[in-house]
Residue frames relative to the residue before (quaternion, step in Angstrom):
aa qw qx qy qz dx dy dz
X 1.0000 0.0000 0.0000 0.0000 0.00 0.00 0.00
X 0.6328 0.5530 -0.2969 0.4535 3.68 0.86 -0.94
X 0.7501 0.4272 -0.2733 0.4246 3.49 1.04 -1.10
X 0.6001 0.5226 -0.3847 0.4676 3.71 1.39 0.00
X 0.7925 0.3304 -0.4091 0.3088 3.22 1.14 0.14
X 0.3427 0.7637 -0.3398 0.4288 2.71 1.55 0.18
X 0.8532 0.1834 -0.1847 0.4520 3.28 0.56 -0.99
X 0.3313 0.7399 -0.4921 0.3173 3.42 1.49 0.62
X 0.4681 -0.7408 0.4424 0.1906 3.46 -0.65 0.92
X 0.6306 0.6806 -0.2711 0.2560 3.67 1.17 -0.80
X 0.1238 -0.7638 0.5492 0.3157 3.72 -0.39 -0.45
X 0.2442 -0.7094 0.6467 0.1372 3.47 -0.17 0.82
X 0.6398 -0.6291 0.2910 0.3320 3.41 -1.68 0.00
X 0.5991 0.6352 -0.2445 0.4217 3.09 2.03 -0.30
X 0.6657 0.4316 -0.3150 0.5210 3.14 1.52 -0.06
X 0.5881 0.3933 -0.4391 0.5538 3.48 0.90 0.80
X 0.5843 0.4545 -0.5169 0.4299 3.18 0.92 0.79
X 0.6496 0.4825 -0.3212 0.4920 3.20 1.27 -0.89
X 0.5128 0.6413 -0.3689 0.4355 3.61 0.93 -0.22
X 0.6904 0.3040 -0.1916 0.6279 3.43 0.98 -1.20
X 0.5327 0.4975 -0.4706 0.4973 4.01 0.66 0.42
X 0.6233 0.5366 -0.3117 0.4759 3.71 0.94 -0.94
X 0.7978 0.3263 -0.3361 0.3796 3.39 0.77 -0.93
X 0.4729 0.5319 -0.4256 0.5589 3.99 1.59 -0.39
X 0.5732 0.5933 -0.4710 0.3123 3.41 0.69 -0.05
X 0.7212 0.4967 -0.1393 0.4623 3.14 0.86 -1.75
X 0.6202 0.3498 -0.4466 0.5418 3.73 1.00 -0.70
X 0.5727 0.6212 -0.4513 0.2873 3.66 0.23 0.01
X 0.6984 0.5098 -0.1527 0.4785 3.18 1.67 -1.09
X 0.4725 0.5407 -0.3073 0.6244 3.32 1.73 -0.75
X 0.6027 0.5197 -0.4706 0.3813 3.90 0.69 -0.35
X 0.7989 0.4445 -0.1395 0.3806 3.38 0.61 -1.68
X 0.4091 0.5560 -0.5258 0.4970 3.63 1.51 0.04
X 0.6500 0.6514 -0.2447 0.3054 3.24 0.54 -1.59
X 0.6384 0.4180 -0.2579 0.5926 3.55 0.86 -1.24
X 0.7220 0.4810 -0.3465 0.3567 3.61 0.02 -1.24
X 0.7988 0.3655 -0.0819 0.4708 3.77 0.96 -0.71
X 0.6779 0.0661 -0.3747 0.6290 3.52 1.59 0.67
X 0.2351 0.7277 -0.5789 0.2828 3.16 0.19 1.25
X 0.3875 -0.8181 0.3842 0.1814 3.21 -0.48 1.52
X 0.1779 -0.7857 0.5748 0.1434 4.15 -0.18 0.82
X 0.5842 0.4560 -0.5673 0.3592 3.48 0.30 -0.47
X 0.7369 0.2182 -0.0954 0.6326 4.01 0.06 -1.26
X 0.6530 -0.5806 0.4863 -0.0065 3.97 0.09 1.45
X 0.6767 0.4438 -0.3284 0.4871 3.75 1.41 0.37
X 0.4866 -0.6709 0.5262 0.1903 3.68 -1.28 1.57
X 0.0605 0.7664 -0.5815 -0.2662 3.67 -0.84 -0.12
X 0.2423 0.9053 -0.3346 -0.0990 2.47 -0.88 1.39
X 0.3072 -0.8052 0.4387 -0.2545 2.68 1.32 1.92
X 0.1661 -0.7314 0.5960 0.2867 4.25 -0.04 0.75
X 0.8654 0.1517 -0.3198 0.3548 4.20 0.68 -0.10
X 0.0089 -0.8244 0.5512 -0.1285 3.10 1.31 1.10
X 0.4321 0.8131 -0.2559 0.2944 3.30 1.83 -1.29
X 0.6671 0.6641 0.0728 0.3296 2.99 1.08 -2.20
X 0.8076 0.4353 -0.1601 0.3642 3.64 0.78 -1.34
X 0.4712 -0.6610 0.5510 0.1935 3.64 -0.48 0.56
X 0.7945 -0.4440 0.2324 0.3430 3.61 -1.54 0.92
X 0.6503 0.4332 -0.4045 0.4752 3.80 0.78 -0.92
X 0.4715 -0.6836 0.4083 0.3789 3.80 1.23 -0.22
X 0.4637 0.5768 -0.3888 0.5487 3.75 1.52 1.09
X 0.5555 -0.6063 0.3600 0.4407 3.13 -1.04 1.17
X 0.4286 -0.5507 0.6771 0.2339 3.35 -2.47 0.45
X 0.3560 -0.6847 0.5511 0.3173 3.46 -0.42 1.13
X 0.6268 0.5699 -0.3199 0.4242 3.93 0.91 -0.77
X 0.7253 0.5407 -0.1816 0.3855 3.49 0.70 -1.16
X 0.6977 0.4978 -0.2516 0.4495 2.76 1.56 -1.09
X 0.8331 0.2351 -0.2522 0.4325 3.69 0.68 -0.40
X 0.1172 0.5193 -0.6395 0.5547 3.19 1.65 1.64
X 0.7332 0.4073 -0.3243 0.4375 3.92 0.44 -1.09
X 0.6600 0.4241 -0.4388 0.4381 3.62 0.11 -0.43
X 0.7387 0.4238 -0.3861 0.3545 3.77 0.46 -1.33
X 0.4201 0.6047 -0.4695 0.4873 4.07 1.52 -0.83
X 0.7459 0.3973 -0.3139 0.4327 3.62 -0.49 -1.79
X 0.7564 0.3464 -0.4203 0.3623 4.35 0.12 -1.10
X 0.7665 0.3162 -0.3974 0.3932 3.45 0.73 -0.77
X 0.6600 0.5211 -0.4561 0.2914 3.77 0.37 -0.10
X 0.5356 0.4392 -0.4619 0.5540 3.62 1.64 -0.32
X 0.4678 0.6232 -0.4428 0.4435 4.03 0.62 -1.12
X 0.7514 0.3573 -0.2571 0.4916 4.13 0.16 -1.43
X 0.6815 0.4761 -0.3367 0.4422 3.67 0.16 -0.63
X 0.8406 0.1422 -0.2422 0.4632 3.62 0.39 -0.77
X 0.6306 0.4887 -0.5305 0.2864 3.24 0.77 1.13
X 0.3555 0.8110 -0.1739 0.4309 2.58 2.20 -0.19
X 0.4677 0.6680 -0.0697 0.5746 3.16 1.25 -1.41
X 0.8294 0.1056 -0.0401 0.5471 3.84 -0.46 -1.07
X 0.4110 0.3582 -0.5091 0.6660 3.71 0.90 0.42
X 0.7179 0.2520 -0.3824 0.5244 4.49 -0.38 -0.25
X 0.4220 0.7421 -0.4340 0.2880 3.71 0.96 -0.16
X 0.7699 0.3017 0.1461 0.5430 2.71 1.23 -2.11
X 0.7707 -0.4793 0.1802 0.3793 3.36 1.07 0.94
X 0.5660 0.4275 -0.4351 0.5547 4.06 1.14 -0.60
X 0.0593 -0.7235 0.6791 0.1087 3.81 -1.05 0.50
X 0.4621 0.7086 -0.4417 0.2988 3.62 1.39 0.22
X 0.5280 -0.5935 0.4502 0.4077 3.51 -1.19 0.45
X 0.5203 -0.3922 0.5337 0.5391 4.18 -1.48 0.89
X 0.3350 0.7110 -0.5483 -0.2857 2.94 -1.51 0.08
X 0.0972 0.7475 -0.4902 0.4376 3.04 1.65 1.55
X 0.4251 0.8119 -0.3988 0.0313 3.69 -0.13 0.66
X 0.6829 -0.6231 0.2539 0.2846 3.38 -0.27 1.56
X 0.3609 -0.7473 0.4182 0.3695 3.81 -0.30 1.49
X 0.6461 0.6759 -0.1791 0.3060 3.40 1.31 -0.67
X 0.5606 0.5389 -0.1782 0.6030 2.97 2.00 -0.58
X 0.6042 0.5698 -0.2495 0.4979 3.58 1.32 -0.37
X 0.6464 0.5632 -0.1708 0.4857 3.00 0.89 -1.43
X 0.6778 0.4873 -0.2841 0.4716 3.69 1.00 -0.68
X 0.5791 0.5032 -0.3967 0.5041 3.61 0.86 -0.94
X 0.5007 0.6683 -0.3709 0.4063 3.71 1.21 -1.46
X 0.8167 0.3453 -0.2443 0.3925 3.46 0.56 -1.16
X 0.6442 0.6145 -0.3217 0.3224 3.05 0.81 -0.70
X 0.5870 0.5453 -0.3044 0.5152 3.73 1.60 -1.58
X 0.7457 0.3581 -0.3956 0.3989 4.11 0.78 -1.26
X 0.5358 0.6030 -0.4956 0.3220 3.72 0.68 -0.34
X 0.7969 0.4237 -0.2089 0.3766 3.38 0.80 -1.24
X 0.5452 0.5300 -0.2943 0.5790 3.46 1.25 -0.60
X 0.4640 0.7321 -0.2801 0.4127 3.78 0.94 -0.88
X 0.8540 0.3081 -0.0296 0.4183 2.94 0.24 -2.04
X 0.5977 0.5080 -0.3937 0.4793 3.35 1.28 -0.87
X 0.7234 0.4897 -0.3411 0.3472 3.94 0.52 -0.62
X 0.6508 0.5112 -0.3071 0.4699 3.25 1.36 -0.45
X 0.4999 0.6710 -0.1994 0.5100 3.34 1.44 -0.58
X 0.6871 0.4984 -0.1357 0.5110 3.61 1.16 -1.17
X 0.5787 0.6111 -0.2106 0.4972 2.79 1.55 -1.18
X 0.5517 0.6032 -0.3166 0.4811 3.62 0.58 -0.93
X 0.8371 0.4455 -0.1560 0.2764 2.93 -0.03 -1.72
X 0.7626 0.2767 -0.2894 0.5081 3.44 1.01 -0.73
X 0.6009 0.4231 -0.5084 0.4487 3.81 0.86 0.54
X 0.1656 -0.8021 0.4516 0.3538 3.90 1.24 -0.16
X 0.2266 -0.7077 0.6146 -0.2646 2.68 -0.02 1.99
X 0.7519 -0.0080 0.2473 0.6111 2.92 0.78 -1.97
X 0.4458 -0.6754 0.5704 0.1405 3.70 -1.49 0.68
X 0.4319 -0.5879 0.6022 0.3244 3.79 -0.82 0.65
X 0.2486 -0.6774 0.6438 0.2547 3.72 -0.83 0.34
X 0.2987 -0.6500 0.5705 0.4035 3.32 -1.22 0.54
X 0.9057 -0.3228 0.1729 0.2135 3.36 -1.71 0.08
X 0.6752 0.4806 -0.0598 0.5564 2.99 1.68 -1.03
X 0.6641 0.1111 -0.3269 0.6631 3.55 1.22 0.14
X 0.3853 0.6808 -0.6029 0.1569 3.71 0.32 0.73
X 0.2199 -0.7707 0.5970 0.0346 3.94 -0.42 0.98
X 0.8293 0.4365 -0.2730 0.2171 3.56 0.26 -0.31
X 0.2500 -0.8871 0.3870 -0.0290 2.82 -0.49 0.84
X 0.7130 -0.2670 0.3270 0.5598 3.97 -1.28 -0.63
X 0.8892 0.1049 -0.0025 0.4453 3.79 0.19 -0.38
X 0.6814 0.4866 -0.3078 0.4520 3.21 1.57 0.14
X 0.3008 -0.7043 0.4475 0.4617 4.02 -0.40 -0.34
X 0.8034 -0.2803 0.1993 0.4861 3.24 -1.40 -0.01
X 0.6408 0.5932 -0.3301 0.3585 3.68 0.88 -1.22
X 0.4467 -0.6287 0.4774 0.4211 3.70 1.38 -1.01
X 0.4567 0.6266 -0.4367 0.4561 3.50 1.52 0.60
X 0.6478 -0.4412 0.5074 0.3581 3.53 -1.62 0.53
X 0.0121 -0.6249 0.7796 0.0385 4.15 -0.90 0.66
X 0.3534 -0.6840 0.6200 0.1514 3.23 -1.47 1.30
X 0.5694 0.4604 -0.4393 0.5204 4.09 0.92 -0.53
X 0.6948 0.1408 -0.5408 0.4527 4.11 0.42 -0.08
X 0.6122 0.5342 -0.4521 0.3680 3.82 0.13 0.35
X 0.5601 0.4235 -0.2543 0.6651 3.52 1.14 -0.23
X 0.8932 0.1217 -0.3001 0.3121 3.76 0.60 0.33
X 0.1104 0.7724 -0.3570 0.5136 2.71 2.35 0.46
X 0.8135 0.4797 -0.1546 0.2901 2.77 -0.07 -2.25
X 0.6903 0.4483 -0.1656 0.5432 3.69 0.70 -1.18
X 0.4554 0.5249 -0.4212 0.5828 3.93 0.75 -0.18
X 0.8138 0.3027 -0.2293 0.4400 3.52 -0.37 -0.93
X 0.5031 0.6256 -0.3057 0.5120 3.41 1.10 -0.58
X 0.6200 0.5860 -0.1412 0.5023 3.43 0.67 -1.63
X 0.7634 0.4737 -0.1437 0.4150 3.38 0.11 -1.51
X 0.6259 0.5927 -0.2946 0.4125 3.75 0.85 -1.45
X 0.6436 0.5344 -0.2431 0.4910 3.22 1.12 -2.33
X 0.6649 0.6060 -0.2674 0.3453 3.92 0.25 -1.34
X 0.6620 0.6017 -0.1015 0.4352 3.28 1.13 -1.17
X 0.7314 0.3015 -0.2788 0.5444 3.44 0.92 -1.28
X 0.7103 0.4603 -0.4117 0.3376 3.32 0.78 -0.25
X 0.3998 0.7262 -0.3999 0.3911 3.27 1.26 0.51
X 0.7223 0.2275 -0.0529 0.6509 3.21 0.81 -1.28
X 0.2707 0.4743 -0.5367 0.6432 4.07 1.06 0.83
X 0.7393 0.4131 -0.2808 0.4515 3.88 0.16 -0.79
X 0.6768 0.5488 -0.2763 0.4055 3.54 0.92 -0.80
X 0.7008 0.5899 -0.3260 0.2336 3.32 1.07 -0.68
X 0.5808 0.5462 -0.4056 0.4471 3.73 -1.21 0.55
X 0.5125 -0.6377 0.4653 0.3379 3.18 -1.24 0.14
X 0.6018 0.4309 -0.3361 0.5824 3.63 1.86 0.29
X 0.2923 -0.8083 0.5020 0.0962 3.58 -0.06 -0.30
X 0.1286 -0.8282 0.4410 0.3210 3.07 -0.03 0.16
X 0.4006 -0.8182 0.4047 0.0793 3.61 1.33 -0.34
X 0.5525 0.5848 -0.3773 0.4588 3.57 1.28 0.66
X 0.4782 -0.6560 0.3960 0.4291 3.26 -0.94 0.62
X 0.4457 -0.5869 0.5760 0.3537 4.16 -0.75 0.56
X 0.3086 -0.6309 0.6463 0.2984 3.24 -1.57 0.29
X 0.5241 -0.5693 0.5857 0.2414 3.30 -1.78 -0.48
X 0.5214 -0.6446 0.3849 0.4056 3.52 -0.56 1.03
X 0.4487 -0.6056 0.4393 0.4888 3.46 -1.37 0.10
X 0.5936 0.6656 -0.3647 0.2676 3.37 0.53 -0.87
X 0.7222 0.4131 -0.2122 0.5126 3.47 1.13 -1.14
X 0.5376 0.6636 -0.2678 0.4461 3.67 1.55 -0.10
X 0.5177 0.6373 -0.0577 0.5679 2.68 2.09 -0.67
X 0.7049 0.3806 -0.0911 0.5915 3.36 0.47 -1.22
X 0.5640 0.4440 -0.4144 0.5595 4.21 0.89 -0.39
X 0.6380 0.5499 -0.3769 0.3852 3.57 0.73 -1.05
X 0.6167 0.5983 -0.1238 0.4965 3.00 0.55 -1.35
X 0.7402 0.3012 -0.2402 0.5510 3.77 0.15 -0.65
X 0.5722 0.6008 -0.3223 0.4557 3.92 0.66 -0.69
X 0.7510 0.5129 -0.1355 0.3932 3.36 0.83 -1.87
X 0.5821 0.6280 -0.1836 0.4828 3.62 1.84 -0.80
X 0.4617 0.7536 -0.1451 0.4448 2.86 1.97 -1.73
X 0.9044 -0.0093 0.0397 0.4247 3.39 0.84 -1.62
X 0.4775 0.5166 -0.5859 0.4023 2.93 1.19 1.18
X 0.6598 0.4908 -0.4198 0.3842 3.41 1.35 -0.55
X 0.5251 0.6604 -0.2621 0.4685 3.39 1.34 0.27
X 0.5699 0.5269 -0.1356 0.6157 3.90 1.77 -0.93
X 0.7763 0.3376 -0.2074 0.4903 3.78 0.90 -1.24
X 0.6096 0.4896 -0.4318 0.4497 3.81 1.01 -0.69
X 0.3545 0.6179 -0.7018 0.0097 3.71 -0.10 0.89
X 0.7500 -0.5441 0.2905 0.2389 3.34 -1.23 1.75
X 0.0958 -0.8141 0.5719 0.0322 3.59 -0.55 1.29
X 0.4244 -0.7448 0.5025 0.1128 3.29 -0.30 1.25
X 0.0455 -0.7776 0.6257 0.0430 3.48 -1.01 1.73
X 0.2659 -0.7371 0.5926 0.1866 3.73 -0.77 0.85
X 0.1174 -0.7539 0.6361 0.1154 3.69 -0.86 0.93
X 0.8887 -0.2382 0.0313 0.3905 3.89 0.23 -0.63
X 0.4187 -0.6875 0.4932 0.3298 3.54 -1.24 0.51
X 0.0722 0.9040 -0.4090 -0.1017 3.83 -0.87 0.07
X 0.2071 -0.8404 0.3822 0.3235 3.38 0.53 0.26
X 0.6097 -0.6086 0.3101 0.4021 4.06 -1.02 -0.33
X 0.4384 0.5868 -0.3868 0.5602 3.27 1.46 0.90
X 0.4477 -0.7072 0.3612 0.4110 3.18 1.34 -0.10
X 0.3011 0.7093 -0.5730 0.2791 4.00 0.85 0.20
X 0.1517 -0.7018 0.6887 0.1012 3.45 -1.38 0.61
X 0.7910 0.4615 -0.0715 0.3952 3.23 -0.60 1.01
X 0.8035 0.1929 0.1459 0.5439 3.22 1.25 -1.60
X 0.1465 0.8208 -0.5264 0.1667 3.32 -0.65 0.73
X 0.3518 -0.7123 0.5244 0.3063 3.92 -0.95 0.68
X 0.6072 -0.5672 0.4004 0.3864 3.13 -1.42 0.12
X 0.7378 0.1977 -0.3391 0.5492 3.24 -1.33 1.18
X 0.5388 0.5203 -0.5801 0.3202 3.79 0.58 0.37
X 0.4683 -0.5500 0.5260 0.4489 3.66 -1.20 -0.36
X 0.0696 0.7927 -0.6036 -0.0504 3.07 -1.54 0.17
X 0.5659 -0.6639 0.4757 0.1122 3.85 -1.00 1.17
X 0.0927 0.7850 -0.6015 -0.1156 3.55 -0.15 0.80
X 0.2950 -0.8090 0.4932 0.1237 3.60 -1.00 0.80
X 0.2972 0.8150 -0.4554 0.2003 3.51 -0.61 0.42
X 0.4113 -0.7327 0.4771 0.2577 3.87 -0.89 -0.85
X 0.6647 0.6308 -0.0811 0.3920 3.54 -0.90 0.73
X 0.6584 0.5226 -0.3510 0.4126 3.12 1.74 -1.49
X 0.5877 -0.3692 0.6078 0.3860 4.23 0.07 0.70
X 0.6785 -0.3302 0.6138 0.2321 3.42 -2.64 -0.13
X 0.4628 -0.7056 0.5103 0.1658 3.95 0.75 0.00
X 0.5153 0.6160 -0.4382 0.4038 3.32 1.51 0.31
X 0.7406 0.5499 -0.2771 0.2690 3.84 -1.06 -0.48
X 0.6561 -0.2816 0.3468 0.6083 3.80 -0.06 -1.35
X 0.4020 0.5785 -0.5910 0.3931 3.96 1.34 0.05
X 0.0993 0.7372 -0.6675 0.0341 3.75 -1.32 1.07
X 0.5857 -0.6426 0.4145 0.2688 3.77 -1.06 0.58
X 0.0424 0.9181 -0.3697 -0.1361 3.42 0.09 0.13
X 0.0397 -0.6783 0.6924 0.2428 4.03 -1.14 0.08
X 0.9283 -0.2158 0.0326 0.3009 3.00 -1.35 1.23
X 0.7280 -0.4815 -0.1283 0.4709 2.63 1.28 1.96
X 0.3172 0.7498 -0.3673 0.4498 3.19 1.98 -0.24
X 0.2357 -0.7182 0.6227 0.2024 3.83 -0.90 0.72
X 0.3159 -0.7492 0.5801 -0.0488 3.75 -0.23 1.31
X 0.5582 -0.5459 0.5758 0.2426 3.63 -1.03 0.71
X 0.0180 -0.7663 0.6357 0.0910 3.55 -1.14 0.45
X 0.1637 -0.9053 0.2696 0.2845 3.51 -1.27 0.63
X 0.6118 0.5179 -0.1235 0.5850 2.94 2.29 0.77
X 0.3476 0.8365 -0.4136 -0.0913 3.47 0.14 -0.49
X 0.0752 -0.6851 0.7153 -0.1155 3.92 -0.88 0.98
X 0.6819 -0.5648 0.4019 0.2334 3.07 -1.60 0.62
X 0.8404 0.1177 -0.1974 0.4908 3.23 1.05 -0.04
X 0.6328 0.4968 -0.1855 0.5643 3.17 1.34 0.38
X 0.2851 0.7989 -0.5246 0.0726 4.05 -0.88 0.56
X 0.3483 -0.7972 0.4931 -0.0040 2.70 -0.74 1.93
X 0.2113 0.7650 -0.5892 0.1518 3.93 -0.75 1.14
X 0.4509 -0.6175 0.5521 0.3325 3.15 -1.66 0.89
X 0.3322 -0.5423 0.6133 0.4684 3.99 -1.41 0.18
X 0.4367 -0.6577 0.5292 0.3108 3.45 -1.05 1.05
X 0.7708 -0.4177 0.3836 0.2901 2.93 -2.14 0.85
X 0.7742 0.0492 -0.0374 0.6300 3.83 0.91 -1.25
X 0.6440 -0.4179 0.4938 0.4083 3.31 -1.55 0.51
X 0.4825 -0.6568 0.5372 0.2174 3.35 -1.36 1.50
X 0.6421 0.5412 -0.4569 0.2932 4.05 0.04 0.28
X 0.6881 -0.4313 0.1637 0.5601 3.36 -1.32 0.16
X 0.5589 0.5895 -0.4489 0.3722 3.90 0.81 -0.82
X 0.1450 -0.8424 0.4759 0.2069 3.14 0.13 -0.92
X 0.6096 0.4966 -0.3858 0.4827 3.42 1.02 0.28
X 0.5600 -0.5761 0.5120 0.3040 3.72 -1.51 0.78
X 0.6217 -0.5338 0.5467 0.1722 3.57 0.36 -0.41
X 0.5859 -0.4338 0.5164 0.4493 3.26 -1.40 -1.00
X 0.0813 -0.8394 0.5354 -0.0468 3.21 -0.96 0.94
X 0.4358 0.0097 -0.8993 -0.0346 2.04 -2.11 1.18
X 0.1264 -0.8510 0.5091 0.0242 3.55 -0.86 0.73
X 0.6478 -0.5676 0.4828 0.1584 3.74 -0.95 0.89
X 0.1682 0.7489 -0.6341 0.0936 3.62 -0.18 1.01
X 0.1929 -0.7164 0.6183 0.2593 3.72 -1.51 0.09
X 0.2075 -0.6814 0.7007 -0.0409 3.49 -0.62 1.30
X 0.1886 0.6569 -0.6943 0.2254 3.02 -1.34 2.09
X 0.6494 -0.5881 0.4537 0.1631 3.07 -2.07 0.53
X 0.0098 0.7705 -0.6370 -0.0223 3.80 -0.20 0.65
X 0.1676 -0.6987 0.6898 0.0890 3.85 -1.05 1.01
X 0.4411 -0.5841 0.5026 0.4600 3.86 0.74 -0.31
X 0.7669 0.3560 -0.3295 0.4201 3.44 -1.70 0.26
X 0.7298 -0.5531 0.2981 0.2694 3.27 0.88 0.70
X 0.5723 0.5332 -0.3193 0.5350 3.33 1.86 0.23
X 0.0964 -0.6912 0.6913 -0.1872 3.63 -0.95 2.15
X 0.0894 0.7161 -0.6384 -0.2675 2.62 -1.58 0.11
X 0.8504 0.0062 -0.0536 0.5233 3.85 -1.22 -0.53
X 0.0842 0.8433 -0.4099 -0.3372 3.18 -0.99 -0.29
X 0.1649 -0.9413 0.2549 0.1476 3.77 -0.47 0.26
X 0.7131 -0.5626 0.2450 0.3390 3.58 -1.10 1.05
X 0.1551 -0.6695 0.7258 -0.0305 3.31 -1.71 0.87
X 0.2611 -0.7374 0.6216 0.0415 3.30 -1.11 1.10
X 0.0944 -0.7765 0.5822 0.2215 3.63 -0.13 1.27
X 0.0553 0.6741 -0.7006 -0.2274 3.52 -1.63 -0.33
X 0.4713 -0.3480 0.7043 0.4009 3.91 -1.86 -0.32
């Protein structure tokens, strides 16, 4: 009995369910590798979150990563259960007719994410920019770091799912009959186009946003705004200022200036004992200083006034 259906040629409708069970099967197993092998042992905790996979260091989703994760999960369930009803009907070989267009997408999908993660890395070790810890992380699948709407992840968001939906029916458009045909479908060019296009926006608007630092005020712990003697501390406030690591350096009047804190929105320094140039003396005083942010690479922003006194 087993061998007559085996070598029955037909696809009935119950075996395209079980086909499309075989493949929810296998992504199921690709799940539990997944858990079993980033399962954290030091702190004793499983993830098992299915796009834990997906989320980026502040521990919010990667709009990039993530539709590296959707296009992985459609085309590997998409290959299996046509795969399947292609062994249904007697070919037990692997597809290996695949659509340049269908390549070309994964293509995008692997440089976007890899892309973003290097430019990202990239930041970080010129402090450009600062990892957020978890608790002030804001960003998100469609938002930026700030907790604002970004139109380049909505504009490639948007076409992904779009992509995916179209990709899909023509999967099971492929399933139909009692023959199948059982090939993977391509993707139009035009809309292959438009993904490109939205990705490429993705990461230039992602390559040009390196974080300009805005400085709003100086105070000291006496509460002065503005004003401060020499050798007191003082708190610049503001947004932007990166982790203070790399070639990022504090500056008075262009002078780089010790610092004795530094946080992304916050930098703690003493006014130095002697004016930071080759002279080295303050001068007459009370005296007018400008106190700014340098990240290196030519990226400043505002800068703002400081009233020394004795």
């Amino acid at each position: 009995m087993l061998a007559q259906l085996v070598a029955a040629s037909t696809v009935t409708t119950g075996w395209k369910w079980i086909a499309a069970g075989i493949a929810v099967g296998v992504l199921l197993v690709i799940y539990l590798v997944v858990v079993v092998f980033t399962r954290d042992r030091k702190n004793k905790k499983w993830h098992l979150n299915p796009i834990y996979v997906a989320e980026g260091a502040d521990g919010t989703l990667s709009t990039s990563k993530f539709q590296w994760l959707v296009w992985l999960v459609v085309v590997l369930f998409s290959y299996v259960f046509l795969w399947v009803l292609r062994a249904r009907q007697g070919n037990y070989e692997a597809i290996s007719d695949v659509p340049a267009n269908l390549l070309a997408v994964l293509g995008f999908s692997t440089v976007t994410a890899v892309g973003a993660k290097g430019i990202t890395v990239g930041y970080l070790k010129s402090g450009s920019t600062s990892k957020p810890d978890d608790d002030n992380a804001k960003g998100g699948l469609l938002v930026d770091d700030d907790g604002t709407p970004q139109l380049a992840k909505i504009q490639m968001l948007g076409f992904t799912v779009i992509a995916v939906m179209i990709f899909l029916v023509a999967v099971f458009h492929q399933s139909r009959g009692a023959n199948p045909t059982a090939e993977l479908p391509d993707i139009d060019g035009s809309l292959l186009v438009l993904m490109g296009i939205s990705q490429g926006g993705y990461l230039g608007k992602k390559l040009v946003t390196i974080t300009t630092p805005f400085l709003n005020t100086l105070t000291t712990a006496a509460g002065k705004v503005g004003e401060a003697t020499v050798g007191e501390q003082v708190t610049l406030s503001g947004s932007s200022f990166g982790g203070g690591g790399g070639s990022s350096r504090l500056v008075l009047d262009g002078n780089p200036i010790k610092t004795d804190s530094w946080a992304d929105t916050q930098i703690v320094f003493t006014v130095p004992a002697v004016y930071p140039d080759a002279g080295g003396a303050w001068g007459n005083l009370p005296r007018v200083v400008r106190i700014g942010v340098d990240l290196g690479g030519g990226t400043k922003g505002n800068d703002v006034g400081l009233t020394v006194t004795r």
